[in-house]
FIGU-547148 format. One record per residue (C-alpha): x, y, z; residue in one letter. Coordinates in steps of 0.2 Angstrom, whole numbers, plus 5000, padded with zeros to 4 digits. Example, Ala and Ser with C-alpha at 12.3 -4.5 7.8 and 13.67 -1.06 7.14 Angstrom:
# residues 2
506249785039A506849955036S
# end
This chain:
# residues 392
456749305469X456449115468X457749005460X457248955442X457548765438X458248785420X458348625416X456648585423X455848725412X456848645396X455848485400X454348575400X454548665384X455148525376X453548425381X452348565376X453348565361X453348405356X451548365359X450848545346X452148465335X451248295337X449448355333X450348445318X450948275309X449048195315X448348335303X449548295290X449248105292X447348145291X447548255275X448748115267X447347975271X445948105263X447248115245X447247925246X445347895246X445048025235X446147935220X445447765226X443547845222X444147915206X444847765201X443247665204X442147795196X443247775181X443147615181X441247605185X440947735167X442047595158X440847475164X439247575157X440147625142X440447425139X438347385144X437947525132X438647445119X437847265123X436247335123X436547425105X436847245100X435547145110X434047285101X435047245084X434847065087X433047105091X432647215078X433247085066X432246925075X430747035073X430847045055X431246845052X429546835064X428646945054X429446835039X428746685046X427146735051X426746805033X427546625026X427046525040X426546345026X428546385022X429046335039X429046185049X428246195069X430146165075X430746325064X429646435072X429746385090X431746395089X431446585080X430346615094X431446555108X432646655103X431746815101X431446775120X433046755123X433646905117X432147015125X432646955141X434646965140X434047135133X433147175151X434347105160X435847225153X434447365155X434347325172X436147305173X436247465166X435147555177X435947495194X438047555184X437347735181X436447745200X438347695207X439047815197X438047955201X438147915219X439947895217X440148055209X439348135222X440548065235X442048115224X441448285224X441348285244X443148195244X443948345232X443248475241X443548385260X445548375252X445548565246X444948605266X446348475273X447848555260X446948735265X446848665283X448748635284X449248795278X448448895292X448848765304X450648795302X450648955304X449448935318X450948815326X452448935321X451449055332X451248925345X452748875346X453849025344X453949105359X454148925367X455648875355X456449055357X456449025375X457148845374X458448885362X459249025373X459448905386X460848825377X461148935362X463148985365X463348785366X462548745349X463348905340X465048845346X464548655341X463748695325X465348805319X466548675323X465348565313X465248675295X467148675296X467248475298X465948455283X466948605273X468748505275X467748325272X466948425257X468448475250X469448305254X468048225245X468148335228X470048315229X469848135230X468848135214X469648245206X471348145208X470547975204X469448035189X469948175178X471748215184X472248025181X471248025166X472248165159X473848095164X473447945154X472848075139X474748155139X475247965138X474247935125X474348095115X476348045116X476147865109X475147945093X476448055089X477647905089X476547785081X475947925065X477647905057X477647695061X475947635060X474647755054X473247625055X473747595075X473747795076X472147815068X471447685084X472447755097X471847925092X469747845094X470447785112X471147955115X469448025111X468447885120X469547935138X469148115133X467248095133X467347985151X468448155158X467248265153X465748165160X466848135175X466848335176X465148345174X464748235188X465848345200X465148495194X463248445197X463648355216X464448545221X462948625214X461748585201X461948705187X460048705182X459748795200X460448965195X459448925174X458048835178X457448845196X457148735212X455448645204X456348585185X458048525195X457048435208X456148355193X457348285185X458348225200X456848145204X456748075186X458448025186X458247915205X456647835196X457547785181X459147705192X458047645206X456747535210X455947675219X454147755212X454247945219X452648055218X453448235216X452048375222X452048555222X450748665231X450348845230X451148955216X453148915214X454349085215X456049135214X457149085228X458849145234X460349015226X460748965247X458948925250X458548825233X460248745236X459748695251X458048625248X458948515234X460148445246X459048415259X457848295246X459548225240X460048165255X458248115259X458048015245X459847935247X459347875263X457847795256X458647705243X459947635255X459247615270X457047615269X457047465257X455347565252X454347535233X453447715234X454047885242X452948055240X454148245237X453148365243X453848565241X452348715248X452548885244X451748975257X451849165258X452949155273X453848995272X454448855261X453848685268X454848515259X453948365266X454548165261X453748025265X454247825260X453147675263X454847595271X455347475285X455747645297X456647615311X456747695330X457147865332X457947855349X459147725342X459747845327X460047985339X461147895350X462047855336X462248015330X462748075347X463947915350X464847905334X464048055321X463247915312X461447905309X460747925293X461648095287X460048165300X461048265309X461848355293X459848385285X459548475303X461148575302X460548615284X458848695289X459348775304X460548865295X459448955285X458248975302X457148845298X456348675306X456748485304X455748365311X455648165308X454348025311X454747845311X454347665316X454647495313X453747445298X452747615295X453847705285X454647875289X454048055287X455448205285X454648395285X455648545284X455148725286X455848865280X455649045285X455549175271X455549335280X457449325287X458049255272X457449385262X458249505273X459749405272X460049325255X459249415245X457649315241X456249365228X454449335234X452949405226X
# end
């Protein structure tokens, strides 16, 4: 039996890998250029309708001008001895005038309403070319998660062990860095603030028999410290889990997260949802949230970006999140070594870890002055065996 050359067949089914994965993001650039010429069209043909609206009312006023030049004529023409020859050249001048601004606007008119029904025409063809793209995608991907399985389960065997034993020591290092972190702020933020409380709480009681007006403002400080432990609660509560996950759902918290990073940010974000929304499992809406959270922070610190598009599919066998920022990007390659060097790079390597967790795909595309495209996939058939998931 001939020797296999493992590491030559890894290249292999990376390349063939990589280059399905490829035409996948062509389609999605494709379908995003589609979207944006359809709102530029629907822009224009609005404001093409404003501009009849506007020649509409021109004319109304040019036939009322008319209407009421025809009668001074007829006026003048009864009366004519009444009116000197200078008179009734300036009333007939400008009956003239008005008949032909009155033609022109016609004319004007005529040509607005052919644009817009030629332009409504092209927005039809638009809408229904971006319904086959978004239907288009959907079939795609599953058309690639067939392509590409076999290939990546062979791949990933090659050096599965490796990565299980890499990714372990990985969850605990981000468990205890997890925990250190809540510690931290829990020390510096309510724990201190309580201490200070009990100090406080001490002085009123010595100050109510003394100075009762000083009590009475020690006591609105108290409360003032109270409210900032609480909030500080709060906060701490909603970074380990966001409560409105477990009430609400995936699509309302991601909403107002996104809600919440418009109103503190610079950033415009276009949150979209596709196919029918239903319940997830807590891991897997968890998850999703994180994933746009740390998305989104690397935006804001890193893309120097003005707009970014949140993207969340329901698909009847996966849950796709895709993000996408008009940013500065930035070389791939040069991230990756980082984040092989040092551990650094973006907090990529954690968004991977997060989706592969749950069996799911990350993928990444970036260049200098392009911006950057994240999309993740998420299987639903293993987590529904595994956590529980609701699907229709």
């Amino acid at each position: 039996m001939p020797h296999i050359n493992m590491d030559q067949l890894d290249k292999i089914l990376n390349r063939t890998i990589d280059s399905i994965e490829q035409s996948k993001n062509e389609i999605y650039d494709i379908a995003e250029h589609a979207q944006k010429e359809f709102q530029q069209m629907k822009k224009k043909l609005s404001g093409l309708k404003e501009e009849i609206a506007n020649s509409i009312k021109i004319i109304e006023e040019y036939e009322k001008d008319l209407n009421k030049n025809k009668v001074e004529l007829m006026q003048i023409n009864k009366n004519f001895n009444e009116y000197s020859q200078e008179q009734m050249k300036e009333a007939y001048d400008k009956t003239d005038k008005i008949r032909i601004n009155l033609a022109v606007e016609r004319e004007r008119e005529q040509m607005l309403i052919q644009k817009r029904n030629e332009l409504e025409i092209r927005v039809k063809s638009a809408e229904k070319t971006v319904n086959k793209a978004e239907n288009l995608i959907s079939h795609v991907a599953v058309a690639m998660n067939y392509l590409t399985g076999d290939l990546k389960n062979i791949s990933s065997h090659i050096e599965d062990l490796q990565e299980k034993k890499n990714l372990g020591i990985k969850i605990l290092t981000a468990q205890e860095k997890e925990r250190q972190r809540v510690a931290r702020e829990i020390h510096d933020g309510p724990a201190q603030s309580m201490s200070n409380v009990v100090l406080k709480s001490e002085l009123c009681i010595k100050l109510l028999d003394r100075d009762t007006t000083k009590a009475r403002q020690e006591l609105i400080n108290l409360k003032d410290m109270v409210r900032v432990s609480i909030q500080d609660v709060r906060r701490i509560i909603y970074n380990l889990r966001p409560m409105s996950l477990d009430d609400l759902g995936i699509i309302p918290t991601l909403e107002r997260y996104v809600s919440k990073v418009m109103e503190e940010s610079h950033l415009v974000i276009r949150f979209v949802t596709a196919g029918t929304p239903f319940n997830l499992a807590p891991i897997v809406s968890l998850t999703l949230f994180r994933l746009t959270q740390e998305a989104l922070n690397n935006i804001l610190k890193h893309a120097n970006a003005t707009e970014t598009i949140v993207k969340i599919s329901f698909l009847q066998e996966y849950i796709e999140l895709f993000i996408s920022d008009n940013g500065e990007g930035f070389d791939i390659a040069e991230i990756q070594k980082k984040t092989k060097d040092n551990g650094s790079g973006f907090g990529l390597s954690s968004m991977h870890e997060r989706a592969k967790l749950l069996g799911g795909e990350f993928s990444i595309r970036s260049e200098i002055n392009q911006g950057t495209r994240c999309y993740i996939r998420i299987p639903l058939k293993a987590n529904k065996m595994y956590y529980n998931i609701t699907t229709p």
